[in-house]
C-alpha positions in Angstrom: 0.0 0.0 0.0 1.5 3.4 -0.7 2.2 5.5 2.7 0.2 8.5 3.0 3.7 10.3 3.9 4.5 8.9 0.2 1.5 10.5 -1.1 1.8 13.5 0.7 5.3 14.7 -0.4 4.5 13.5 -4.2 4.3 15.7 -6.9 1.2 17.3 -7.9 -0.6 14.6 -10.3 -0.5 14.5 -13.8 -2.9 15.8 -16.8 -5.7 13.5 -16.4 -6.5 12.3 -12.8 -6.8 15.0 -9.4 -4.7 17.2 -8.3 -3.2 17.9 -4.9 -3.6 21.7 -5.0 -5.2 21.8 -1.7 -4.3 22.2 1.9 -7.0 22.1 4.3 -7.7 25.6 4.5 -8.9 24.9 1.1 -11.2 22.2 1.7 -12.6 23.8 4.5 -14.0 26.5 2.0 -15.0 24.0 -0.7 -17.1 22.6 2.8 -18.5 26.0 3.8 -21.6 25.9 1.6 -23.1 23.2 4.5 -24.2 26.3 7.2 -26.4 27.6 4.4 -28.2 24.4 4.3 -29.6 25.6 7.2 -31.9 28.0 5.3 -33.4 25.3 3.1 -35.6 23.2 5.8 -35.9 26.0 8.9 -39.1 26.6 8.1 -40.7 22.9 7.3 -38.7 21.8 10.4 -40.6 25.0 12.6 -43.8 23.6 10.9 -43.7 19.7 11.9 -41.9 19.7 15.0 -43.6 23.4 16.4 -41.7 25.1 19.5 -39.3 22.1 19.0 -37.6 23.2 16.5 -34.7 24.8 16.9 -34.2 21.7 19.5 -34.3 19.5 17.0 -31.1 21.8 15.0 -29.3 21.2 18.0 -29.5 17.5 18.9 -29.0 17.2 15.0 -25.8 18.9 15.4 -24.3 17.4 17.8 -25.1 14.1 16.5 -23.4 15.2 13.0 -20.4 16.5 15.1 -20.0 13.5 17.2 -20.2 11.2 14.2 -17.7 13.5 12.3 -15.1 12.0 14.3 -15.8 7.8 13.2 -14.9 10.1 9.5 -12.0 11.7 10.7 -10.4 8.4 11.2 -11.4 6.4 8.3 -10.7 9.0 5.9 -7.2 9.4 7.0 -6.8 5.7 6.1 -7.2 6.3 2.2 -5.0 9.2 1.4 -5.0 8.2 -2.2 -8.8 8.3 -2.4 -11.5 11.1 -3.5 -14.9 10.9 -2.9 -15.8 11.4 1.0 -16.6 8.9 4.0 -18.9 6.7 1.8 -15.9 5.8 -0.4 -14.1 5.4 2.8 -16.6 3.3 4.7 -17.5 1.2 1.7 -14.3 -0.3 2.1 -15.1 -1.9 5.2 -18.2 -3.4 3.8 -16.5 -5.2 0.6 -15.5 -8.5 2.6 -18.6 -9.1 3.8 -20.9 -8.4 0.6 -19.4 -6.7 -2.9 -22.9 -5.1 -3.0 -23.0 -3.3 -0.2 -20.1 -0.9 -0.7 -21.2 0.6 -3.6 -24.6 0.8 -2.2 -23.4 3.3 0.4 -21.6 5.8 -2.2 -24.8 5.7 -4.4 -26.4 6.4 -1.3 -24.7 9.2 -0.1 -24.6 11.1 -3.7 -28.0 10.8 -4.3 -28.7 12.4 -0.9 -25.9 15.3 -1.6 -26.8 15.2 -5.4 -30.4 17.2 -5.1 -28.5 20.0 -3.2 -28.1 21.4 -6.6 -31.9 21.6 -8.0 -33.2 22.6 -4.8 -30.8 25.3 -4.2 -31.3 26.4 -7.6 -35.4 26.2 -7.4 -34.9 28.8 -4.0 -32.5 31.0 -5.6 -34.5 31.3 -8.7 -37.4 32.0 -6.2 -35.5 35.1 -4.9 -34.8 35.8 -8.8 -38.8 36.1 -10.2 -39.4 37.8 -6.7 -36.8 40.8 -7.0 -37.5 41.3 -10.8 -41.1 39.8 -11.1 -42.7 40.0 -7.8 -46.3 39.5 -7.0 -47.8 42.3 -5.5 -49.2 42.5 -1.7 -52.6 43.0 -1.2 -51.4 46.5 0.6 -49.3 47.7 -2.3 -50.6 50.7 -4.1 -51.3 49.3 -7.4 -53.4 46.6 -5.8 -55.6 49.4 -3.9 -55.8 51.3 -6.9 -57.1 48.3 -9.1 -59.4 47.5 -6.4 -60.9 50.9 -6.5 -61.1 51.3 -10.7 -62.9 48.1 -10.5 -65.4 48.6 -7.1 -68.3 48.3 -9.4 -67.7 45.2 -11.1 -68.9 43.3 -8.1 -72.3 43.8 -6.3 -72.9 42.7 -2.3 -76.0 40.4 -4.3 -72.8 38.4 -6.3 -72.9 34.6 -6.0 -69.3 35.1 -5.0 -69.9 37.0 -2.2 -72.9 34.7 -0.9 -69.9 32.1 -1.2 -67.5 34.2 0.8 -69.5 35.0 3.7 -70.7 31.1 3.7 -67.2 30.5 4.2 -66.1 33.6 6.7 -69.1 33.4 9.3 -69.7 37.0 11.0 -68.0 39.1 8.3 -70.1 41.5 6.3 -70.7 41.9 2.7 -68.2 45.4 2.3 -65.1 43.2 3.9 -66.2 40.0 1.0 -66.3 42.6 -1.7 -62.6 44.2 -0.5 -60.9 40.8 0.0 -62.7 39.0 -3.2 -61.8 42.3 -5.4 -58.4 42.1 -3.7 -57.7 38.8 -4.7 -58.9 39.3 -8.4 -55.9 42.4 -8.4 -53.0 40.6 -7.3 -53.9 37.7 -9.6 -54.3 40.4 -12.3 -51.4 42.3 -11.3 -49.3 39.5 -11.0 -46.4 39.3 -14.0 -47.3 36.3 -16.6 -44.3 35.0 -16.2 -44.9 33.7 -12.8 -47.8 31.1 -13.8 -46.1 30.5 -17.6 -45.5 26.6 -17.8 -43.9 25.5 -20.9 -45.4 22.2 -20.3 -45.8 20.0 -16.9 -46.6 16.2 -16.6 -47.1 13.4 -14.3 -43.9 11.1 -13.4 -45.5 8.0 -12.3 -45.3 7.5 -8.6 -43.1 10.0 -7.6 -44.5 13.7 -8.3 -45.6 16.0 -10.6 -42.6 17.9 -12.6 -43.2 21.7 -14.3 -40.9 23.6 -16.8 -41.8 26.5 -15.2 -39.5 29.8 -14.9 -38.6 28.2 -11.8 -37.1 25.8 -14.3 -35.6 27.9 -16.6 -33.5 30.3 -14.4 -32.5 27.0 -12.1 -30.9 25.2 -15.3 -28.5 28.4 -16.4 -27.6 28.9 -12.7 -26.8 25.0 -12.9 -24.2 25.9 -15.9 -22.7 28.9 -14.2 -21.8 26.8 -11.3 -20.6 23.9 -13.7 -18.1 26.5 -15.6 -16.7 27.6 -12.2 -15.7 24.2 -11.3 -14.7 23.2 -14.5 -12.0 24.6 -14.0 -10.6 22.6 -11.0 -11.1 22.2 -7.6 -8.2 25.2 -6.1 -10.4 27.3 -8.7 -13.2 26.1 -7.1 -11.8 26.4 -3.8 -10.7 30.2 -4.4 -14.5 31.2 -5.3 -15.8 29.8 -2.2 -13.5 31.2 0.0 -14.6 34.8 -1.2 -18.1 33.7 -1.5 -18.4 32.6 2.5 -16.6 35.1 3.9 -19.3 37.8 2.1 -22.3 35.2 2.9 -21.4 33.6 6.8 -19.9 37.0 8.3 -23.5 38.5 7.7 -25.7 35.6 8.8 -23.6 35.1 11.7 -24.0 38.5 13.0 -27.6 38.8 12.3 -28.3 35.6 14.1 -26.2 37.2 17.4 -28.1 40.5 17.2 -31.5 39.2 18.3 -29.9 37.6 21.2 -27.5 40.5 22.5 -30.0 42.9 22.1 -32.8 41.2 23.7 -35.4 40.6 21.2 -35.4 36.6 22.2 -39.1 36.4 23.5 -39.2 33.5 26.1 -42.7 32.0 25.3 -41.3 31.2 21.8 -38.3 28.7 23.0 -40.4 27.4 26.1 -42.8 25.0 27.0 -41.5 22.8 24.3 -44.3 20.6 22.9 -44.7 18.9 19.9 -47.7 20.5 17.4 -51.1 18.7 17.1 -50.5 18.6 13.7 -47.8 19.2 11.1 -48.0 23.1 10.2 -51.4 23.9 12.7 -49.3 26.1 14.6 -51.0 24.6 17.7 -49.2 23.2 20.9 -49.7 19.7 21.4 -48.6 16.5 23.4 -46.0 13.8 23.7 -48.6 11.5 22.2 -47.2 9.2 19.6 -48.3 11.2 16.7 -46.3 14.0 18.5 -43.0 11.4 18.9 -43.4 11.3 15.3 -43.2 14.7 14.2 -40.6 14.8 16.3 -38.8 12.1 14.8 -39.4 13.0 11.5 -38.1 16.9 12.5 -34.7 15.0 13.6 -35.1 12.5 10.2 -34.7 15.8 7.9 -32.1 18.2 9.8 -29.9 15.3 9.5 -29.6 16.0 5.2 -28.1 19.9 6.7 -26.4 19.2 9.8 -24.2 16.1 8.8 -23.4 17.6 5.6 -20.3 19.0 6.7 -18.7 15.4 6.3 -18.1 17.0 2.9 -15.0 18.1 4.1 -13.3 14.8 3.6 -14.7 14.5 -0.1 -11.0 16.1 -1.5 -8.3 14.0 0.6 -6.8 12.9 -2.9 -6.2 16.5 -4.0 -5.0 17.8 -0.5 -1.1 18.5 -0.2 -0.9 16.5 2.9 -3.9 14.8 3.7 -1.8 12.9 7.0 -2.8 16.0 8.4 -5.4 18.2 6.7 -7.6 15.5 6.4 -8.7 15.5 10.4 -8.3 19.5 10.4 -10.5 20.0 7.4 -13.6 17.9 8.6 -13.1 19.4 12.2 -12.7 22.8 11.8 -16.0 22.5 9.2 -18.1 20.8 12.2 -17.2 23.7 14.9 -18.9 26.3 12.0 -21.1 24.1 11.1 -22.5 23.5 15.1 -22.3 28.0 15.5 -24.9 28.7 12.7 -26.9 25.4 13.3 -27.4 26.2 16.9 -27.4 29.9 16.6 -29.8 30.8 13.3 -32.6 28.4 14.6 -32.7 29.8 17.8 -32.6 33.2 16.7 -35.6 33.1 13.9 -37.9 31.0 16.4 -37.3 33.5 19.5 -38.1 36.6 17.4 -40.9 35.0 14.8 -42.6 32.8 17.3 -43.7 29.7 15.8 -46.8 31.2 13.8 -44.1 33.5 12.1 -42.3 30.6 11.0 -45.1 28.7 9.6 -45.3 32.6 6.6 -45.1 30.9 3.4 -41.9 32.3 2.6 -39.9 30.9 5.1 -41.4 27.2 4.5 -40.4 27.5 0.7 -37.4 29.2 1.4 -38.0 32.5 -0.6 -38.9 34.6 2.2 -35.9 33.9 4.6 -33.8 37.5 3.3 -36.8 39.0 4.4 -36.9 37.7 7.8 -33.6 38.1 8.1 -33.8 42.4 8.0 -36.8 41.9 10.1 -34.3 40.2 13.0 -32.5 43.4 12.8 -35.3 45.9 12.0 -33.6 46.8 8.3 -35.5 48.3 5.9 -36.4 47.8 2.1 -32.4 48.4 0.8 -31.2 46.1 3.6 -33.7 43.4 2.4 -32.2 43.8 -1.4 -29.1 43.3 0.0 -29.9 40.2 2.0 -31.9 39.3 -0.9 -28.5 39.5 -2.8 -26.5 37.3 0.2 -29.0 34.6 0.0 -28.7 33.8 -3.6 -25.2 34.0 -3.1 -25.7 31.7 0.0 -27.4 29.5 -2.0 -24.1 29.4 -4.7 -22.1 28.3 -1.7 -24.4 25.4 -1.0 -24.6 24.3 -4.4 -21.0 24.8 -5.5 -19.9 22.3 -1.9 -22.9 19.9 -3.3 -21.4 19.4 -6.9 -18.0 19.5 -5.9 -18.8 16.4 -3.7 -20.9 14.3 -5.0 -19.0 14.5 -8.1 -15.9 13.4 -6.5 -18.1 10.6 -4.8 -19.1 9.4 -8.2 -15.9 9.4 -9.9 -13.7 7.7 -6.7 -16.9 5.0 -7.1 -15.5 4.5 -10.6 -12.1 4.3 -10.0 -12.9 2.0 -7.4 -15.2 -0.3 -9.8 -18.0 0.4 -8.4 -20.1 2.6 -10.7 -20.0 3.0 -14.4 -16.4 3.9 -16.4 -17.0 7.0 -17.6 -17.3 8.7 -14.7 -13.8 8.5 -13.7 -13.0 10.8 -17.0 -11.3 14.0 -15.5 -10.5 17.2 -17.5 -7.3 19.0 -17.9 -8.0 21.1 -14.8 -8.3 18.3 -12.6 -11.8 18.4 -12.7 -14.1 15.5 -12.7 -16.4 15.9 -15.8 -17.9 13.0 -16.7 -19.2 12.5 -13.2 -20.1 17.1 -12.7 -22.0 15.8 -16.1 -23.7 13.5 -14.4 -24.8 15.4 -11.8 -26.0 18.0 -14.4 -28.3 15.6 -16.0 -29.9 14.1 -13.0 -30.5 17.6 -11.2 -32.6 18.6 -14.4 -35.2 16.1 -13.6 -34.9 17.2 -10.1 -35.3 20.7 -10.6 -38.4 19.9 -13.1 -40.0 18.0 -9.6 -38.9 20.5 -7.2 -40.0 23.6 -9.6 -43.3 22.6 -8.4 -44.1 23.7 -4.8 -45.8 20.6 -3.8 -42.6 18.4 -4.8 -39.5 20.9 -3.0 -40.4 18.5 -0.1 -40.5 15.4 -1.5 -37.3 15.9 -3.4 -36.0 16.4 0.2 -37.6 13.9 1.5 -36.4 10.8 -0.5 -33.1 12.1 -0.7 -32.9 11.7 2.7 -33.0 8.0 2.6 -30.5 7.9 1.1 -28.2 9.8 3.1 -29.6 7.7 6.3 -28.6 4.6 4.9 -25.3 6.0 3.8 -24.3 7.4 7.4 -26.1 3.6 8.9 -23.7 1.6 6.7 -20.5 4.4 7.1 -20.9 4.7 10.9 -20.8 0.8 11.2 -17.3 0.5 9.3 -16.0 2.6 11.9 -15.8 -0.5 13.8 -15.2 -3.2 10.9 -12.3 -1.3 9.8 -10.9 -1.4 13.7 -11.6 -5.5 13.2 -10.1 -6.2 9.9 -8.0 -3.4 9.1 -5.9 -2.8 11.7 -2.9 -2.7 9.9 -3.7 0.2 7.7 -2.2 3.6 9.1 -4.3 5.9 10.7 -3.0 9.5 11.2 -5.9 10.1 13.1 -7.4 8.0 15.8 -10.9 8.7 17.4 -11.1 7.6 21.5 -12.5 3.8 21.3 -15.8 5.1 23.2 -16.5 7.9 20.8 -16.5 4.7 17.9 -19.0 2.8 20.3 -20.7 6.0 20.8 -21.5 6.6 17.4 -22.4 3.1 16.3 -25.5 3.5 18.4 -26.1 6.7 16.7 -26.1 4.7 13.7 -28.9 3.0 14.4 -31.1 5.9 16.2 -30.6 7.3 12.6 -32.4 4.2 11.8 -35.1 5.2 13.8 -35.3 8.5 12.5 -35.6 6.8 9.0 -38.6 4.5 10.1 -40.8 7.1 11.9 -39.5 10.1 10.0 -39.5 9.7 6.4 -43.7 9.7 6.2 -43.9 13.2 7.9 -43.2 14.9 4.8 -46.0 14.9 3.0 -45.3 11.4 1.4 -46.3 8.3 2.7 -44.6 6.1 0.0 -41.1 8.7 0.9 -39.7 5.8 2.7 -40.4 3.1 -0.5 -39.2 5.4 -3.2 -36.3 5.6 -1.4 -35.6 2.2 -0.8 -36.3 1.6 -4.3 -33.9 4.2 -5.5 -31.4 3.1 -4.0 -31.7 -0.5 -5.3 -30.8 0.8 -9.0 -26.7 0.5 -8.1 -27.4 -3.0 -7.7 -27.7 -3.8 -11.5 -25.6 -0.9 -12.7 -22.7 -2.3 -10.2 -23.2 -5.3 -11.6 -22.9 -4.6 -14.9 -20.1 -2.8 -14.3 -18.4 -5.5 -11.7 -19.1 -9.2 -13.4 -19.8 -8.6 -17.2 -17.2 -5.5 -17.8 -14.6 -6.2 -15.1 -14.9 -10.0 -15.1 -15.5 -10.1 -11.5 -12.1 -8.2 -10.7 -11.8 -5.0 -8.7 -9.2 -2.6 -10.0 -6.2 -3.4 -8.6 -5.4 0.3 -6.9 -9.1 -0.5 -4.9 -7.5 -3.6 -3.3 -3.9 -1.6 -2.8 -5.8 0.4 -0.5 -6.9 -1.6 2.2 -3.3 -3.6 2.1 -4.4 -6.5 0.3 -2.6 -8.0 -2.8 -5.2 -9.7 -5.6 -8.4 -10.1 -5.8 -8.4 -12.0 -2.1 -10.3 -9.5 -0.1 -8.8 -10.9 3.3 -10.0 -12.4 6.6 -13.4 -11.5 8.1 -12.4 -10.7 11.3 -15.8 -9.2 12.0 -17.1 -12.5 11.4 -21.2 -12.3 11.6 -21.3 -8.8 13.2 -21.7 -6.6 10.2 -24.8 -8.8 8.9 -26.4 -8.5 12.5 -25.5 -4.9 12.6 -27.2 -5.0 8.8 -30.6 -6.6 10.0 -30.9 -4.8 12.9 -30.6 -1.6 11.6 -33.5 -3.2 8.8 -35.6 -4.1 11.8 -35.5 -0.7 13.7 -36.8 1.6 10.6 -39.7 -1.2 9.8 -40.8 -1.0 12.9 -40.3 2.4 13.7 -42.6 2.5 10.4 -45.2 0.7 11.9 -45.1 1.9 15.6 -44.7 5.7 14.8 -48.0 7.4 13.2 -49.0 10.7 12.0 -51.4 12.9 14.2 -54.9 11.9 12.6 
């Protein structure tokens, strides 16, 4: 096996495969588009899990930093790998079943993958609002209308009959204001807000619109791709600049609401569950409340354990004997500042009613909230406005850089199909950033619609629960059978133990948590996704490879051949495998929705 000293001290890699252009400083950059993440589920999480919310961020967090550590270690094992802890973990799991470890990296890029359509879909929300925006029923133009058109509508109208039916003690005057109010904003509203090119059906999953949504999301998909064309210390460069102008912000406006005493008590107290996802109404630690809960703690988990991202780059780090640990670390102490602090400061200013505003459960109205937490007014909003798309870049530029190395290491690996190991001159990872391209389009189509943002989310998420299941286990196998393999970093042997029982409380999470979103079948389409590696891998595996791994996959893990070694572990990893199946079925069954 080459020593990652050897690796460390080589010379920067040739036209055609990664380079090592970056020290840890510089994955910790490429990393720092995870605290935005943040911003794309506050507001769903406020709405099923009530004055629990911002609870639910923390215990998230500190679960994600305690299980950064298992990925510390195995990372620093594989200094001539790309691709993150999946890659890294897989290992572990090739003894004991050759379809297991590519499971995991499928897995865990097609939970990191739909960063880049849903990111896209929010910022090109923030887009149509600043240069199309559909006007408030206070605006002038709407009051005017209302008054040009007063006579159009009579208190004898059908529709107002209708109106008062529906809004019991209101009188005929307020039903002719809110009716005529209604018919100006959906005449003053720009057409380019409801234009569809065309929308369809896609058979049990959700329905997908080529909306503008659509249209604005795909070019800021290729303005993303050009920039990391280009190579990943080009990459790195941009998102250095781009969090220091996007955190620095966010960080103080989530401090100012607590230094200046805006935190209102009865909005972080008497923390209760909801009676019902989005009622807005305190309710109790009944099971239907355990599972909002649950499925709160089932969906921070795609944000706050993101960070792991950091160890996606170890084959194009200088020295990754010691930047790998430093990178992932660092990351996780940011990472556990916004995610306790941004929470905590929207719910004790907004109240849970607040966060339940339309905007902030789509994600389009956060800039606004934002200048509310510090009282700014309308050129403070554009200018938060402006940080939040850019916010939004950092996200998405972390989430392609990523899962595009995750796909391309699973080539090189023999894993996953052999064009995605193709690399550009730059260092760059095309035939997998293409890949990622390709898939977000349908994506962004689904999540362009508001009712399928969620959903998107949600089956993601299955994936990246099974991923951190299976990657939190090898912590342990690679302790049994791969002892020999260096480890510039070591986590504590309790803090290992520690987090393979948080592998399987993710298991819960997965079983109870997965049908809170809006989709009862979330937890099948899931499962069912993340079944298509197996015919792909083995395609790839026993008709194109002849049944042979490549032999820098086996150099790895110390092993010469195609034997793949004692296992140690002996029946351990399969009974860590069906336990981990039992928990989410029967969290599934045991864990209901609020009727």
């Amino acid at each position: 096996m080459t020593n990652i000293t050897d690796v460390a001290s080589a010379p920067p890699a040739t036209q055609g495969s990664l380079q090592r252009t970056l020290d840890w400083k510089g994955a910790f950059w490429v990393a720092a588009g995870v605290p935005p993440l943040v911003l794309f589920s506050i507001g769903g999480i406020a709405g099923t899990t009530g004055k629990l919310a911002f609870l639910v961020w923390i215990i998230s967090m500190i679960m994600g930093f305690l299980q950064s550590f298992t990925y510390a270690e195995i990372a620093g094992m594989f200094g001539n790998k790309s691709g993150g802890a999946s890659v890294y973990g897989a290992t572990a799991w090739l003894r004991y079943s050759k379809f297991i470890a590519p499971l995991s990296v499928w897995c865990n890029w097609f939970a990191w993958s739909p960063v880049l359509s849903l990111g896209c879909a929010i910022a090109a929300g923030y887009i149509l609002n600043a240069l199309f925006p559909i006007p408030v029923a206070e605006s002038q133009a709407v009051l005017d209308w209302v008054a040009a058109h007063a006579s159009t509508l009579a208190a004898d109208s059908p529709r107002v009959a209708e109106w008062l039916a529906a809004n019991a003690g209101s009188t005929p005057d307020q039903a002719i204001n809110a009716l005529l109010s209604n018919d100006a904003i959906a005449a003053l509203t720009p057409a380019i807000r409801s234009w569809s090119l065309i929308s369809f059906d896609i058979p049990f999953l959700a329905k997908a619109n080529l909306n503008a949504t659509f249209v604005i999301g795909v070019a800021l998909m290729l303005i993303i791709f050009a920039i990391q064309h280009r190579g990943i210390a080009e990459t790195a460069s941009v998102q250095k600049w781009l969090a220091i102008i996007v955190l620095i912000p966010l960080l103080l406006i989530g401090l100012w609401p607590i230094f200046s005493g805006q935190i209102v008590a009865a909005n972080v107290t008497g923390l209760v569950p909801p009676t019902a996802g989005y009622s807005g109404v305190d309710g109790t630690w009944s099971n239907g409340g355990w599972t909002l809960f649950l499925g709160g703690l089932y969906i921070a988990a795609w944000s706050t354990y993101g960070f792991e991202t950091a160890v996606c780059y170890t084959r194009e780090l200088k020295n990754p004997k010691t930047d790998t640990f430093k990178a992932i670390f660092y990351s996780g102490l940011v990472c556990c500042l916004f995610f306790f602090l941004v929470p905590f400061a929207f719910q004790g200013v907004l109240g849970h009613s607040g966060m339940l505003a339309p905007g902030i459960v789509d994600g389009t109205g956060v800039a606004e909230a934002l200048a509310g937490l510090i009282h700014g007014g309308r050129i403070v909003t554009q200018i938060l406005v402006i940080l939040m798309i850019m916010a939004l870049f950092l996200a998405i530029m972390t989430a392609m850089a990523g899962s595009s190395r995750t796909l391309y290491q699973g080539s090189r690996d023999g894993w996953l199909p052999r064009y995605l190991s193709h690399v550009n001159k730059n260092g760059a990872p095309t035939g997998a950033m293409w890949t990622d391209f390709g898939f977000n389009l349908l994506l962004l189509a689904i999540a362009s619609d508001a009712a399928g943002y969620f959903f998107v989310l949600a089956v993601s998420n299955v994936g990246y629960i099974i991923f951190n299941f299976l990657n939190l286990n090898s912590g342990w196998i690679h302790r049994m059978d791969s002892g020999h393999v260096e480890r510039p970093w070591k986590a504590p042997t309790w803090l290992i133990g520690v987090n393979t029982v948080l592998a399987f409380v993710n298991a819960l999470f997965l079983g109870a948590g997965a049908k809170v979103w809006g989709y009862s079948n979330a937890l099948w389409v899931g499962f069912i996704f993340a079944a298509l590696i197996l015919p792909v891998f083995a395609y790839r595996h026993f008709v194109q490879d002849k049944g042979k791994f490549p032999p820098e996959a086996m150099e790895d893990l110390g092993l010469v051949g195609q034997d793949l070694g004692v296992k140690k572990a002996g029946m351990l990893p399969y009974l860590a495998l069906a336990g981990g199946l039992a928990i989410v079925l029967i969290a599934n069954v045991v864990f209901q929705l609020p009727a």
